[in-house]
C-alpha positions in Angstrom: -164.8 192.9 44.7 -162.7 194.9 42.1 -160.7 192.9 39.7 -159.7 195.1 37.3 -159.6 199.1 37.5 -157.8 201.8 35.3 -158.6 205.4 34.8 -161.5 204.4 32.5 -163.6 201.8 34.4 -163.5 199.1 36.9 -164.5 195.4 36.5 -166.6 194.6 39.5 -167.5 190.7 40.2 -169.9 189.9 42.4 -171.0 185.9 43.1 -169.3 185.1 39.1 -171.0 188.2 38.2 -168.7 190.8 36.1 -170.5 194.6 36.0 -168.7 197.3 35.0 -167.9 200.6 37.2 -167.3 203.8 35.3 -165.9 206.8 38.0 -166.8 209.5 35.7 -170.4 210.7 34.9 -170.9 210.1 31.0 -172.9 213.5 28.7 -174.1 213.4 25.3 -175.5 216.1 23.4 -177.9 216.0 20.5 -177.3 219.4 18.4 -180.2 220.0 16.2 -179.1 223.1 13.7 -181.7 225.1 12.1 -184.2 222.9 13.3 -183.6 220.8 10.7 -180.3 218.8 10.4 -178.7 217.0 13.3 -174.7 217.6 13.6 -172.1 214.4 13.7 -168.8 213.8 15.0 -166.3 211.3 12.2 -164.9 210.1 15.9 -161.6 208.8 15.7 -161.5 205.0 17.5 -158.6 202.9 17.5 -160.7 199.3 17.7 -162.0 200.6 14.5 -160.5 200.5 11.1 -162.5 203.8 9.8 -163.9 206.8 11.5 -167.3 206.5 13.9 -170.3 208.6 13.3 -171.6 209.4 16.6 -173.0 212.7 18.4 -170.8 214.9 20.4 -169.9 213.1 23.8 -167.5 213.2 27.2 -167.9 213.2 30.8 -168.5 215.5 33.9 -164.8 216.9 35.1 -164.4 217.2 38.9 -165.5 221.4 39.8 -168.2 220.5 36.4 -171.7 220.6 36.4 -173.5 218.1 33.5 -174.8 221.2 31.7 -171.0 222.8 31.7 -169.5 219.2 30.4 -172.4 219.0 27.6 -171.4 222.4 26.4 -167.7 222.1 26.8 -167.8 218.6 24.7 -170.3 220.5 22.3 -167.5 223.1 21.7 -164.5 220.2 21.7 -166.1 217.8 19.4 -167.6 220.1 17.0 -166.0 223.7 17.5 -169.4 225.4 18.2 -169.2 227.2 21.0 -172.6 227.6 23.1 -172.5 229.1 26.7 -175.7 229.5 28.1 -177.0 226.7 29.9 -180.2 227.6 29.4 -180.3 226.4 26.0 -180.0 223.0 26.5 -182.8 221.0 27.3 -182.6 217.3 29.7 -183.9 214.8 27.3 -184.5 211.1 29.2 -181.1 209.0 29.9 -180.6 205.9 28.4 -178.6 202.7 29.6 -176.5 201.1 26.3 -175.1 198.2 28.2 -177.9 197.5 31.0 -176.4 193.6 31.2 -173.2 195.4 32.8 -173.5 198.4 34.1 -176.3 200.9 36.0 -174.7 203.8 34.8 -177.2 205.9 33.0 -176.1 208.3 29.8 -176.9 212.4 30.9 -178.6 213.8 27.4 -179.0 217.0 26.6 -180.6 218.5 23.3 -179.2 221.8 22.0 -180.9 224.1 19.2 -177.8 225.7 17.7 -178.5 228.4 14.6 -177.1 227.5 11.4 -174.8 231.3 12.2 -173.3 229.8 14.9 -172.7 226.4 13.2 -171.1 228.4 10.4 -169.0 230.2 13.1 -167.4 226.9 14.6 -163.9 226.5 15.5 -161.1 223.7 14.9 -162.5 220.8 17.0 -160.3 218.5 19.1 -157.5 215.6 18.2 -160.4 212.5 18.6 -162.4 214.4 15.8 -161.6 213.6 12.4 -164.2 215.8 10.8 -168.4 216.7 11.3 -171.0 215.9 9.6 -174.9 217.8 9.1 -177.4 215.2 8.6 -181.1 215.7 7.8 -183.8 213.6 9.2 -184.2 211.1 6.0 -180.4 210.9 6.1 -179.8 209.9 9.6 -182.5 207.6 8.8 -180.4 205.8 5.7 -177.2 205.5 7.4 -179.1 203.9 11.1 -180.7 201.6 7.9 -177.1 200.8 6.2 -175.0 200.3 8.9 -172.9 203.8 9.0 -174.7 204.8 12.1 -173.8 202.0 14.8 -173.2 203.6 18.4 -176.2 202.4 20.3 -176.5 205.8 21.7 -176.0 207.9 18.3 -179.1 205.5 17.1 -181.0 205.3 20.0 -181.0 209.3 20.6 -181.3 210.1 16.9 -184.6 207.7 16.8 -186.4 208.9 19.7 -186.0 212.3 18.5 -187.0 211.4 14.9 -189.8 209.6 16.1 -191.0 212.5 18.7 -191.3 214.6 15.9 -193.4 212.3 13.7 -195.7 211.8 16.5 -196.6 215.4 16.8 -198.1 215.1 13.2 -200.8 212.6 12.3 -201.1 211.5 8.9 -203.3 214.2 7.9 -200.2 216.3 8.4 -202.1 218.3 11.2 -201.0 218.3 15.3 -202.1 215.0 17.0 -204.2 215.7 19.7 
């Protein structure tokens, strides 16, 4: 049974069992530029008294594919403007709140050249500003606390750590 519903999401309870219902299918996007920095969004969030680093993010409109939603957020949240589909590649979902909901995060990863992140555009009213982080640095603000969205630091470590894996120590291809 639903006991509370809005645009947003719906509380569902089943047998004193609250889950939460979300009608729209969430995308986010992990822009790597010049195969070395990832891009940021300074989201803007009410609940919050300062600005929320977190990677570009939105949901599937109706007559929208995933792949058109990840590149239209993309272009919204940071002004870089990517159109062919073909350049983003399906990394695995994830689940941030698996206590409440099944709902399952659609992530893409997107090469972008540092050109066409010099070429960006005004980004959109929840956007207060955009931020290129290298590896070490994504690293130090998941460490001090300026990186908190479980998906911003679950996405940003799996990537971090795919990377390290394909190196041994010897700093030669693992096998």
């Amino acid at each position: 049974m639903i006991v509370y519903k809005n645009p947003y999401f719906s509380v569902k309870v089943i047998e004193d069992y609250y889950s939460i219902v979300f009608p729209l299918k969430p995308v986010i996007i992990l822009p790597i530029v010049n195969n070395s920095h990832i891009l940021f969004v300074q989201a803007i969030r009410p609940v919050f008294e300062k600005t929320v680093i977190e990677l570009p993010a939105g949901h599937v409109e109706s007559e929208e594919t995933v792949e058109m939603a990840a590149l239209r957020e993309l272009g919204e949240e940071t002004g870089v403007s990517i159109e062919d589909e073909k350049r983003l590649k399906m990394l695995p979902s994830l689940n941030t709140i698996p206590s409440r909901t099944a709902q399952m995060l659609q992530i893409y990863q997107v090469n972008i050249t540092k050109e066409e992140y010099e070429k960006r555009t005004p980004y959109d009213h929840e956007v207060a500003g955009t931020l290129l982080l290298t590896k070490n640095q994504v690293i130090n603000k998941i460490q001090n606390g300026e990186i908190f969205a479980a998906a911003a630091v679950a996405i940003c470590l799996r990537h971090i750590i795919t990377d390290y894996k394909e190196i041994n120590y010897a700093g030669e291809p693992s096998k």
